[in-house]
N, C-alpha and C positions, 0 to 999 in steps of 0.2 A: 265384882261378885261379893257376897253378903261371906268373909268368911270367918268361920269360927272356930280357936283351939280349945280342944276340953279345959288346959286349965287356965282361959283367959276369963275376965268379968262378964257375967250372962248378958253385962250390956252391949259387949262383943255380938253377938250374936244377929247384930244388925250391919254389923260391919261391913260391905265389900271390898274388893281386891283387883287389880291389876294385870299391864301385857302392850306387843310390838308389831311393824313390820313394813311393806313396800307395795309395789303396784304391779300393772302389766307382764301376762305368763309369756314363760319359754321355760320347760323343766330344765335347758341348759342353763342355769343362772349365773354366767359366765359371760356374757358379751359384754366386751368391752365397748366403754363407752363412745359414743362416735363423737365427730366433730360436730353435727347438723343436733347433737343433745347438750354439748356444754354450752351455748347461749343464754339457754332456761336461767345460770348461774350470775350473775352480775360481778360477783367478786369471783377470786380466782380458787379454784378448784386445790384442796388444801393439800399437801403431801405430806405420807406417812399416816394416814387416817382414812376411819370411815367416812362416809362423806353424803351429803345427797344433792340429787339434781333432778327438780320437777320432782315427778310423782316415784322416784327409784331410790334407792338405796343402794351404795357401789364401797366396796372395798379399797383399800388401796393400790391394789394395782387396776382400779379401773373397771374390774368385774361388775358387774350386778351381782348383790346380795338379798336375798332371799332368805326370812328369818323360818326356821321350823325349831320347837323346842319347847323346855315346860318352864313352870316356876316352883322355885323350891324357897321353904320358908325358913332359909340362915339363921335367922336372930333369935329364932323362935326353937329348934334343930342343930345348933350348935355340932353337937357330938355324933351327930349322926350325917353331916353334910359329906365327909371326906368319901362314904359308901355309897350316899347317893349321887353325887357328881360323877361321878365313877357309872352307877349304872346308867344315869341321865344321859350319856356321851355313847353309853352302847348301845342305847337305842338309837343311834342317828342323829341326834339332833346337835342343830349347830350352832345353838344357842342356849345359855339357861339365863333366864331373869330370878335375882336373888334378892330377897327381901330383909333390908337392915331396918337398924333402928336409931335415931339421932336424941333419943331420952326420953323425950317431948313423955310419948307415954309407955315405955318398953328402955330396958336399962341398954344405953350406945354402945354404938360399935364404933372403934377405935380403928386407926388408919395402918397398924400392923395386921388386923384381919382384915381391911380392905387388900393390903396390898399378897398378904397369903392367895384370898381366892382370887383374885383376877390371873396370880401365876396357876392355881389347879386347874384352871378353865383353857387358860395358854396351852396348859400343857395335854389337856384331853382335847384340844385341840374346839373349843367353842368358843362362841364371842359371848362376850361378859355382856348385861343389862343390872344396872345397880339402879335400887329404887329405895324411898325412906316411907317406911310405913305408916307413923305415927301422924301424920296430916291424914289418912282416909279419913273420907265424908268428912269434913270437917269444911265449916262457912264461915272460918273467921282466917285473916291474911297474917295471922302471928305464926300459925303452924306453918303456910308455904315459905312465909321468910326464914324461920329457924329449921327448916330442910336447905335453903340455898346457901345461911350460915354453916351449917352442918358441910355441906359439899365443899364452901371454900376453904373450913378449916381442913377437909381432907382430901386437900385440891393436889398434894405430891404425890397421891395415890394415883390421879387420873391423866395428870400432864405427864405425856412421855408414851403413853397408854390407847392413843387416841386411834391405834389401829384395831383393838381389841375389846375397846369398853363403849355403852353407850351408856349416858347420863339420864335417867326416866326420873326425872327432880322429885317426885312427890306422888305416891300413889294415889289416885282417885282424890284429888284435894280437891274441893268440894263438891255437896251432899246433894246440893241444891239443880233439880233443872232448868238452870238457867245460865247464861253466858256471860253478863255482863262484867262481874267481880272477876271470873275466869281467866278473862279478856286483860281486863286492867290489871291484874296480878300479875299476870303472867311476864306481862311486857314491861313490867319494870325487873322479874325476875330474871331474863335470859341475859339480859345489858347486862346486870352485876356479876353472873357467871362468867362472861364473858371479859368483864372489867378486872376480874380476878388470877386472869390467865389459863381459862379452863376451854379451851377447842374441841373436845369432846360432842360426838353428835348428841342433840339433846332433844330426850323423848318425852311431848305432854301429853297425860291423859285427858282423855273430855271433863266434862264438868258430870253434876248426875252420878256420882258413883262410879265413874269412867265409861255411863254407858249412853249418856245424853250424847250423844254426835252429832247433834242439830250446831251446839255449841261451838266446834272446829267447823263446822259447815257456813256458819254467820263471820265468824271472828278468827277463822285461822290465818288467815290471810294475815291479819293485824300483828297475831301472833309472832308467824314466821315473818315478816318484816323489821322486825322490832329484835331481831338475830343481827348483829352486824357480819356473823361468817354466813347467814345464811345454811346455816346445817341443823337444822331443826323439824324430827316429824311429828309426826300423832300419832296416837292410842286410843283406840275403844273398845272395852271391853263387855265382851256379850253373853250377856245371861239372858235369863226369860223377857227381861223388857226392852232390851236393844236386838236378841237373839230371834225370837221368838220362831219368827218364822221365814221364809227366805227372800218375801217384799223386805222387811224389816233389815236386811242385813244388807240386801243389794242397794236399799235406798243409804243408808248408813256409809256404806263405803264409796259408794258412786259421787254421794252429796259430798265426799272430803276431795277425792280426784280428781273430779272436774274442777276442784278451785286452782288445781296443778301441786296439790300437797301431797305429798308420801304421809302414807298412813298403814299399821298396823290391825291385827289383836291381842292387844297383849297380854289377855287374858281372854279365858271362855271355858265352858263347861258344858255338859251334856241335860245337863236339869240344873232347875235350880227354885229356893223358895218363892221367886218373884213368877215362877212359869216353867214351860221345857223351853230346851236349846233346840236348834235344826242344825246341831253339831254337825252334821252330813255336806246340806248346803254350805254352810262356811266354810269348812275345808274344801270343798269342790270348787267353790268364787274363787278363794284363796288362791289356789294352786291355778286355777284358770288364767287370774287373773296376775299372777309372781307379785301375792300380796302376803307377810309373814305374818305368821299366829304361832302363840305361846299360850301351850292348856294348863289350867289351871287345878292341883297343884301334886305335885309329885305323891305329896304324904303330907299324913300330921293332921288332917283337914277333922275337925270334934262339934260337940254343942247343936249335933245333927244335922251335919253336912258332911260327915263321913265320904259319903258317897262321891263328892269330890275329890277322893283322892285316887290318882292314875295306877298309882303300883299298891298292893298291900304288902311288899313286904319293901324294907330301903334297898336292897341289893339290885329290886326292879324280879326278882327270882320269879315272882307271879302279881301280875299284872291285874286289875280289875277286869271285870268282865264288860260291865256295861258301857265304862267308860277308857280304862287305859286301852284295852286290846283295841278300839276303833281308832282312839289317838293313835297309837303308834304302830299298829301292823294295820290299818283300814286302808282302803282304795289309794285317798288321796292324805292318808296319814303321814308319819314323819318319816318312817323308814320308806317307802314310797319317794317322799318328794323332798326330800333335804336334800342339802349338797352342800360342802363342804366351804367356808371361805378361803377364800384362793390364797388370803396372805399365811397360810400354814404350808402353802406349799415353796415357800422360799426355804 
């Protein structure tokens, strides 16, 4: 998503943004895993973490997990995050994806505020999504390497963590619709994560501004191979030009599934510059289909895009009309169709 804060550069203004999730519905999101499913896995099924297998996404005790929740902009929000995470949690949702910053272009965030919120979220009881923002749209492989540098040096933040946090390395890194760089980036990035000592599930966005999904649809496969845990899904995030309409979304998500990929949205909105959203359809697939989505974005949202923002006030006390109220009290919205991750319940 193109997003914009009032007081970022008007060059901002081009910017999009980011989001998560899983496959196949059952509103119980809770079956455990059978035997005739862990095969899909070649290595062994990791303990004390999230985990995926084929096209699902499972908790550690084996559940399936199913992502419902928003994204809230940390790096950007500072002072106001401790009120929003708070009201984020009361609407339901089981998940909040939060958005740092590794310097590149927005001053870092340091591994004692990594390690603060992943404990707020423990304890409102959500699963963490940590992403670096300063790679959006961007077509050059120096930003996605200095988010992976960024992640190892604050890699004692996420090992130990691996039941609560998921790793979304680089928001929407690159601008371009096309796959190729995406491809090859990618797959020398997860090895060095992984070279680093970070077990963390690890979440890529498509190429395109996160919303080319043709890109995971050609090359995820390369992707997720190029994982030696094998715990790695996707992201596409859907605005007017992945969103549009509900061919556009079912072809979108169908094109990563059938490859046997777990895939998300990690992001989405109800309008947007590029078109409207069929925000309706997507949460209806979504939940049909026990696929997670993360709306975009709590608050904050300027530079005339306002309108993406779910709550108008941080407490969540009044909710947008157009757009929070459907997110979160609609049909197939968060309070609806979230469920709790199981591992809160030990």
């Amino acid at each position: 998503m193109k997003k914009i804060l009032s007081f970022l550069l008007p060059i901002m203004i081009l910017v999009t943004m980011s989001g998560c999730g899983n496959s196949e519905k059952d509103n119980s999101s809770s079956d455990t895993v059978s035997s005739s499913a862990e095969p899909t896995r070649k290595t062994e099924i990791p303990e004390n973490s999230l985990y995926v297998n084929g096209t699902k996404l499972y908790d550690s005790n084996g559940n399936e997990f199913v992502m419902r929740g928003v994204n809230h902009a940390y790096t950007w929000f500072k002072d106001d995050t401790d009120v929003a995470l708070k009201a984020i949690a009361e609407t339901g949702s089981n998940t909040v994806r939060l958005v740092l910053a590794d310097g590149d272009q927005w001053e870092k965030d340091g591994i004692d505020a990594i390690k603060s919120l992943i404990e707020k979220c423990k304890e409102l009881e959500m699963i963490t999504v940590l992403e670096v923002h300063d790679a959006t749209g961007k077509d050059d492989p120096t930003y996605l390497e200095n988010a992976v540098n960024y992640w190892i040096e604050m890699k004692d933040a996420l090992i130990g963590q691996e039941e609560y946090v998921i790793l979304n390395i680089a928001n929407e890194w690159v601008g371009k619709w096309e796959g190729f760089m995406w491809n090859g980036e990618y797959k020398k990035a997860i090895p060095k994560l992984r070279d680093a000592g970070i077990k963390n599930v690890i979440m890529i966005d498509s190429a395109g501004w996160g919303q080319y999904a043709e890109s995971i649809a050609e090359h995820g496969k390369e992707v997720f191979e190029s994982d030696p845990l094998e715990n790695t899904m996707f992201s596409i995030h859907f605005y007017g030009s992945a969103g549009g309409n509900a061919n556009k979304i079912r072809y979108a998500l169908e094109n990563v599934t059938n490859q046997g990929l777990c895939v998300c949205s990690g992001e989405f909105g109800y309008t947007h510059s590029d078109g409207d959203v069929d925000e309706e359809y997507l949460m209806e697939y979504c939940t049909e289909n026990n696929i997670g989505y993360l709306g975009w974005s709590w608050k904050g949202n300027g530079g005339g895009v306002e309108y993406l923002d779910i709550a108008n006030e941080w407490d969540g006390s009044k909710l947008s009309a157009d757009w929070g109220e459907n997110l979160i009290n609609g049909k197939n919205g968060i309070k609806e169709t979230s469920k709790k991750c199981t591992v809160f319940d030990k």
